[in-house]
C-alpha positions in Angstrom: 92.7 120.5 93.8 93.5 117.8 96.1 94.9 118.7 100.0 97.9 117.4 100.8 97.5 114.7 104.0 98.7 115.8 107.2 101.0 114.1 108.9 100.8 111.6 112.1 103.5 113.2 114.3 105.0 116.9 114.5 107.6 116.7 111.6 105.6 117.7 108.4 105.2 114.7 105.7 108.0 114.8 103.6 108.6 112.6 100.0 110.3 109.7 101.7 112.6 108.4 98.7 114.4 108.8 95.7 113.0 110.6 92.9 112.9 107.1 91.0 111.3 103.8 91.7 113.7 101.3 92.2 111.2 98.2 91.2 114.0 95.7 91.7 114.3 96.8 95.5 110.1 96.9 95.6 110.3 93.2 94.3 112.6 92.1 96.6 110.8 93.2 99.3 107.2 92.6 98.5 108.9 88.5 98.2 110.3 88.9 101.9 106.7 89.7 102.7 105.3 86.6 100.7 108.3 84.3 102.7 107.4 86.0 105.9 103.7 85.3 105.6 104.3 82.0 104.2 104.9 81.2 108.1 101.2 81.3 108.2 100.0 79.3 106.3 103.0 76.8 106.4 102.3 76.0 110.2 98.1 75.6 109.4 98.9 73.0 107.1 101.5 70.7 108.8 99.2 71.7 111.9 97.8 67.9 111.7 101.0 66.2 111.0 102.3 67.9 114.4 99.9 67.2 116.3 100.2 63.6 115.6 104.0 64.0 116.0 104.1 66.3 119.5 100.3 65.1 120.9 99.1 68.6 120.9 96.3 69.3 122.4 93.7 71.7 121.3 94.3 74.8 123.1 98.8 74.3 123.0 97.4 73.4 118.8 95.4 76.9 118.6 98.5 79.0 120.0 100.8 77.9 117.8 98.6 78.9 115.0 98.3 82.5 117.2 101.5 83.3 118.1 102.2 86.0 115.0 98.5 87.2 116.1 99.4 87.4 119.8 102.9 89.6 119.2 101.7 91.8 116.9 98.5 92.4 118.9 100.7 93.0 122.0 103.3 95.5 121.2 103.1 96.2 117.3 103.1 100.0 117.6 105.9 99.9 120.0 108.0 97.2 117.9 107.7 99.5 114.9 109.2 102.4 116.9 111.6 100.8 117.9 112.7 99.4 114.4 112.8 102.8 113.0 116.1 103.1 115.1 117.8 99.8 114.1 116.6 101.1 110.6 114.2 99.8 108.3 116.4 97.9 105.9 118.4 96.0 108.8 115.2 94.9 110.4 113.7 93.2 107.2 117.2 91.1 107.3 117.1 90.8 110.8 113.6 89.5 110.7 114.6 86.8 107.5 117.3 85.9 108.9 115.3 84.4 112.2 112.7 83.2 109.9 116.1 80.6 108.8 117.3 79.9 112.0 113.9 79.1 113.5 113.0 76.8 110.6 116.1 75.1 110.5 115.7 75.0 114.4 112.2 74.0 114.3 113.3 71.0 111.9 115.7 69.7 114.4 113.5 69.6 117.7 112.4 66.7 119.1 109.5 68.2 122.4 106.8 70.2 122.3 109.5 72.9 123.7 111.2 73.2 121.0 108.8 73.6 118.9 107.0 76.4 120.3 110.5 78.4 120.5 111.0 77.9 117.6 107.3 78.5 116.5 108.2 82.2 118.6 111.2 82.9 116.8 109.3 82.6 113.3 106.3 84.6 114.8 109.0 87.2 115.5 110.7 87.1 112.5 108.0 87.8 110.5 106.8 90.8 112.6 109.8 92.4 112.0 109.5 91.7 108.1 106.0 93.4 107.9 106.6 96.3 110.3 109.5 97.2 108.3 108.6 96.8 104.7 105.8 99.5 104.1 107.9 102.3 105.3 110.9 100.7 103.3 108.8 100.7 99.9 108.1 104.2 100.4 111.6 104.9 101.0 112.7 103.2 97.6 109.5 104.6 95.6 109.4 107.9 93.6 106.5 110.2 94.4 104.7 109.2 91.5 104.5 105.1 92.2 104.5 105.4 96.4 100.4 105.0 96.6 100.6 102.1 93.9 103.7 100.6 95.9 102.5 101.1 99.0 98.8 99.5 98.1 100.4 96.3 96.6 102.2 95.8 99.7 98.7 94.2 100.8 98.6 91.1 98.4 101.6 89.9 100.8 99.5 87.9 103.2 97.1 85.9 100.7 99.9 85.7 98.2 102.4 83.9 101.1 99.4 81.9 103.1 97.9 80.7 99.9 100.8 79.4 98.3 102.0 78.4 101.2 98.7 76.1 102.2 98.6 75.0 98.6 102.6 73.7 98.2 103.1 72.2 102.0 100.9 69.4 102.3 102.6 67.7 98.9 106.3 68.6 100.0 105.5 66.8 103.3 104.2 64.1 101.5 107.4 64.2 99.8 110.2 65.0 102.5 108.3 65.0 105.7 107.7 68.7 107.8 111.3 68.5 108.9 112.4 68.2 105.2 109.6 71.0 104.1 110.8 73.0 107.0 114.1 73.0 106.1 112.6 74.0 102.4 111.2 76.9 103.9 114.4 78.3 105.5 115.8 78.1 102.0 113.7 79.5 100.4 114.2 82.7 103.3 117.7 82.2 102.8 117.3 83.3 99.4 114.9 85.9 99.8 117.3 87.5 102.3 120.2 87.1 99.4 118.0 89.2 97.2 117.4 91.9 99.9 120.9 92.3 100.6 121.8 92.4 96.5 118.8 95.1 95.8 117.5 96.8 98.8 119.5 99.9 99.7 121.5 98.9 103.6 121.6 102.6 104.0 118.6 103.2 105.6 117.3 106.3 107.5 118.0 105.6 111.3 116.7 107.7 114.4 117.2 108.0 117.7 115.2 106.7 120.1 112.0 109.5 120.5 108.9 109.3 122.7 107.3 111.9 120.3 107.8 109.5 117.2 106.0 107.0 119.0 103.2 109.4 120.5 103.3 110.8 116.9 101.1 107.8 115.8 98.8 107.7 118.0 98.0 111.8 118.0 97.2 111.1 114.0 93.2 111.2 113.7 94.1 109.3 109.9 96.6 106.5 111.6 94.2 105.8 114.4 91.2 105.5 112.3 93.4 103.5 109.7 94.1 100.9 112.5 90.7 100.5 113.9 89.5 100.6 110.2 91.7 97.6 109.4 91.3 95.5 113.0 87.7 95.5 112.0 88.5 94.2 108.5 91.0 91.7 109.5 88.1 89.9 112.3 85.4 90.0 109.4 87.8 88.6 107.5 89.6 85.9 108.8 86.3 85.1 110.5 85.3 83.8 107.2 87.7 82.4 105.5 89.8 81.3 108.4 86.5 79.1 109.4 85.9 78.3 106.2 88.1 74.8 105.4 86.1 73.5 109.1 82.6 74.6 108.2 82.7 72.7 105.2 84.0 69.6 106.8 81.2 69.6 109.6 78.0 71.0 107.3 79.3 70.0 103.6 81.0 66.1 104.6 83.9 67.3 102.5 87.5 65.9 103.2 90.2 67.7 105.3 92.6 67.7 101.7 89.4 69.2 99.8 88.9 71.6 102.4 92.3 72.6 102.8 92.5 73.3 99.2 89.1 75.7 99.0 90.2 77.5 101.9 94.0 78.0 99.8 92.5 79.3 96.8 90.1 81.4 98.6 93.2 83.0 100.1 94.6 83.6 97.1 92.1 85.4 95.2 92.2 88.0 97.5 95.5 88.9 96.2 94.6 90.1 92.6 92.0 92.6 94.2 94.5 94.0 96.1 96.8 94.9 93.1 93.3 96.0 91.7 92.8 98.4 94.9 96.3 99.4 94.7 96.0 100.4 90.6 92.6 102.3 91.4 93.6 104.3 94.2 97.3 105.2 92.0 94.8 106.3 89.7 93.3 108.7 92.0 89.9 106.9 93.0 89.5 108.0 96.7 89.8 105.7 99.6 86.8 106.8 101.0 84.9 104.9 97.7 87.1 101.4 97.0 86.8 100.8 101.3 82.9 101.5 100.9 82.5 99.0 97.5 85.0 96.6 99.2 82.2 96.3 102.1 79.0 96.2 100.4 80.6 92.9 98.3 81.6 91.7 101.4 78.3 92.5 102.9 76.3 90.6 100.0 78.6 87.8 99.5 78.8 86.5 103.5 75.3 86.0 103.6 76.0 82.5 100.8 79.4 81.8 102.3 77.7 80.7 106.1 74.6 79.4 104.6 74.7 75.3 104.6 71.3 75.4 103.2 73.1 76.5 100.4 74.9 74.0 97.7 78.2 73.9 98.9 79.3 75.1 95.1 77.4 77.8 95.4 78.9 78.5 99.3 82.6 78.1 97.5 81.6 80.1 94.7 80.4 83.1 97.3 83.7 82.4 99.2 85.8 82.9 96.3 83.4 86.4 96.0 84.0 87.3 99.0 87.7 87.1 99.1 88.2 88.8 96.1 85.8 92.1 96.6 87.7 92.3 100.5 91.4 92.7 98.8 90.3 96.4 97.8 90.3 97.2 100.8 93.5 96.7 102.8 95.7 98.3 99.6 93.4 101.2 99.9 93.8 101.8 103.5 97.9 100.6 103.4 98.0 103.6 100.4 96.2 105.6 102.8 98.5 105.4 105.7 101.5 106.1 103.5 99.9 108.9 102.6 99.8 110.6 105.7 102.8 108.7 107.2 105.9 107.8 105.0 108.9 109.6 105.7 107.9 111.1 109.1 109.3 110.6 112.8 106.2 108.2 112.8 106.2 106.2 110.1 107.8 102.7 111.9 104.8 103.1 114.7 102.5 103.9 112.2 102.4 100.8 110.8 103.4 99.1 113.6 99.8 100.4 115.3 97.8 99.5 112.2 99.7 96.0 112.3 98.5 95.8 115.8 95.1 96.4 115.1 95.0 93.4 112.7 95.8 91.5 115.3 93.5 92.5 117.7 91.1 91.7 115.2 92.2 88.3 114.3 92.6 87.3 117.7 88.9 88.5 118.3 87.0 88.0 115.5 86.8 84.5 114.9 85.5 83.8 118.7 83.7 86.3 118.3 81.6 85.0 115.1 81.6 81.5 116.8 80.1 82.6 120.2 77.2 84.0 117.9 77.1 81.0 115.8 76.7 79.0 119.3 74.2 81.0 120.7 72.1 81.3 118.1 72.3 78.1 116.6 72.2 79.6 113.0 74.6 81.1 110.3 71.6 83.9 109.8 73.1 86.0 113.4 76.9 85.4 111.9 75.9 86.9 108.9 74.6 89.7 110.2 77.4 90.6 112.8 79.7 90.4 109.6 77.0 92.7 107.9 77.5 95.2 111.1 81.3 94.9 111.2 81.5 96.0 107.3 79.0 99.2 108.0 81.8 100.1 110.4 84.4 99.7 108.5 82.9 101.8 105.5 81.9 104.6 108.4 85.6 104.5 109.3 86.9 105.2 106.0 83.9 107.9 105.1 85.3 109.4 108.8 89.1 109.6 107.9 90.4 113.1 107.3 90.6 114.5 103.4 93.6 114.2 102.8 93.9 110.5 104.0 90.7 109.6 102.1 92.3 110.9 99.2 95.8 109.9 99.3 
């Protein structure tokens, strides 16, 4: 007989939603994820067209890539506290609705100002979007679909960067970034159409509470979660975020070719997730899809950072790698609605997971780079990336029952 999770904060876990799933309301929101992290990968690939246009330099190049990383690092449990007031539903159309006005914004500037405001206002619009959607879902999911719900919400990211690395370059070849920026605000625009036609307005609100927010960070499960999944997130963009540049420096191939492995690398992540998702609905515990996710991931980086290696056989463990890693983050997102949805907690909950994703991508590739430096081989890399999958496998074997087994 299975425990039932315990939750973050010191109102008990309750069902949060109707008895029903309402899939149209689940689709509509798992697209305002794909649009939101569309900003992502959108801003990597008409990175080199702006820099020619704005003469950015290096560093002013790197935080524009960072700023979602930075503000979601920074205050990510405290901006999902605080959303849980304004109301879950309101936020996500809040944060699509800046998403529009900073791309049509952004597509209008003409200095380096502007464009980083408007570079801020998309970072913050999309923070709002994936602070508020998980605890959404689990509002609009029945009790028998929340863990498969809440576990697909991870295919998000590599669904939205992927497509988003793959379809930008052409549409500025077609229209410029201005016109392909402006593209992209449509295409919010109508994502936040669909959210206001099929996602319920009448959200739970709450007032302000110091407790909600302490809540999150009492829970053993939602603390573990987010180190858990900071650890993932460096491993991970560590690799595949390096990825496009290693093969251009070791392999000769062109920035378009690169570009294009590092977009479909992305996006095979995304069918493991719904994978992950499917097998922990089905009852297989977190505490085994996080450990399997690992030891691919462990076995797979060693081929990714060789460049002794053919670079088709460096792709082809890429593409491994990426795939086997998208088990984890639905089981650990499955896991923290477990012991989170529909609780005082729930908006800090995943705000402090979401910041510990971007602690670790804000650390992780330096991190791998300073070792790759100081070693001079891909050998050390490999093996920090080995040590940083033990850890997150130990995390998920350490998590509470009940939260193991959502």
């Amino acid at each position: 007989m299975r425990r039932r999770p315990s939750a973050p904060g010191p109102a008990p876990a309750v069902a949060a939603g109707p008895d029903r799933t309402s899939w149209r309301a689940v689709a509509a929101l798992l697209g305002a994820g794909v649009v939101a992290a569309a900003q992502i990968g959108g801003a990597a690939a008409a990175l080199p067209v702006l820099t020619d246009d704005f003469g950015l330099g290096s560093a002013t190049a790197a935080w524009y890539l960072s700023t979602v990383s930075a503000l979601s690092a920074v205050g990510g449990a405290l901006l999902g506290w605080l959303g849980q007031t304004l109301g879950f539903g309101r936020q996500v159309r809040l944060g699509l609705t800046a998403i529009v006005v900073a791309d049509l914004g952004g597509a209008a500037v003409d200095s380096l100002t502007g464009l980083l405001v408007a570079r801020v206002g998309e970072g913050i619009g999309l923070v709002m979007v994936i602070l508020a959607a998980p605890p959404l879902l689990s509002e609009v999911s029945g009790p028998e679909h929340r863990r498969l719900v809440a576990g697909t919400w991870g295919a998000y990211m590599p669904v939205g960067s992927g497509l988003a690395a793959l379809l930008v370059p052409p549409a500025i070849g077609l229209v410029g970034w201005r016109g392909a920026s402006v593209a992209d605000a449509c295409v919010a625009a109508g994502a936040l159409l669909v959210v206001l036609r099929w996602v319920p307005s009448a959200a739970v609100r709450r007032k302000p509470s110091l407790a909600g927010l302490l809540g999150a960070f009492r829970s053993r499960s939602v603390v573990v979660i987010s180190v858990v999944f900071g650890l993932y997130s460096a491993q991970y963009l560590a690799v595949v975020g390096l990825l496009p540049a290693a093969l251009v420096a070791d392999e000769g191939l062109s920035v378009a070719d690169a570009g294009l492995v590092g977009a479909v690398v992305f996006l095979v992540n995304a069918p493991a997730n719904l994978l992950g998702a499917y097998l922990v609905h089905r009852g297989v515990p977190l505490r085994w899809v996080v450990p399997a996710a690992c030891a691919g991931m462990a076995v797979t980086v060693w081929g990714v950072l060789d460049p002794a290696l053919p670079v088709e056989l460096r792709v082809a463990s890429a593409v491994a790698f990426s795939f086997v890693a998208g088990l984890a983050p639905a089981a650990l997102f499955a896991g923290l609605a477990a012991v989170s949805a529909g609780t005082g907690s729930a908006g800090a909950a995943i705000g402090l997971v979401t910041q510990g994703s971007g602690v670790g991508q804000l650390l992780g590739p330096p991190l791998v780079v300073a070792v790759g430096t100081a070693a001079g081989s891909g050998t050390a890399q490999s093996a920090v990336l080995v040590c940083l999958s033990c850890l997150v496998a130990a995390g998920a074997v350490l998590l509470p029952r009940g939260a193991r087994s959502p």
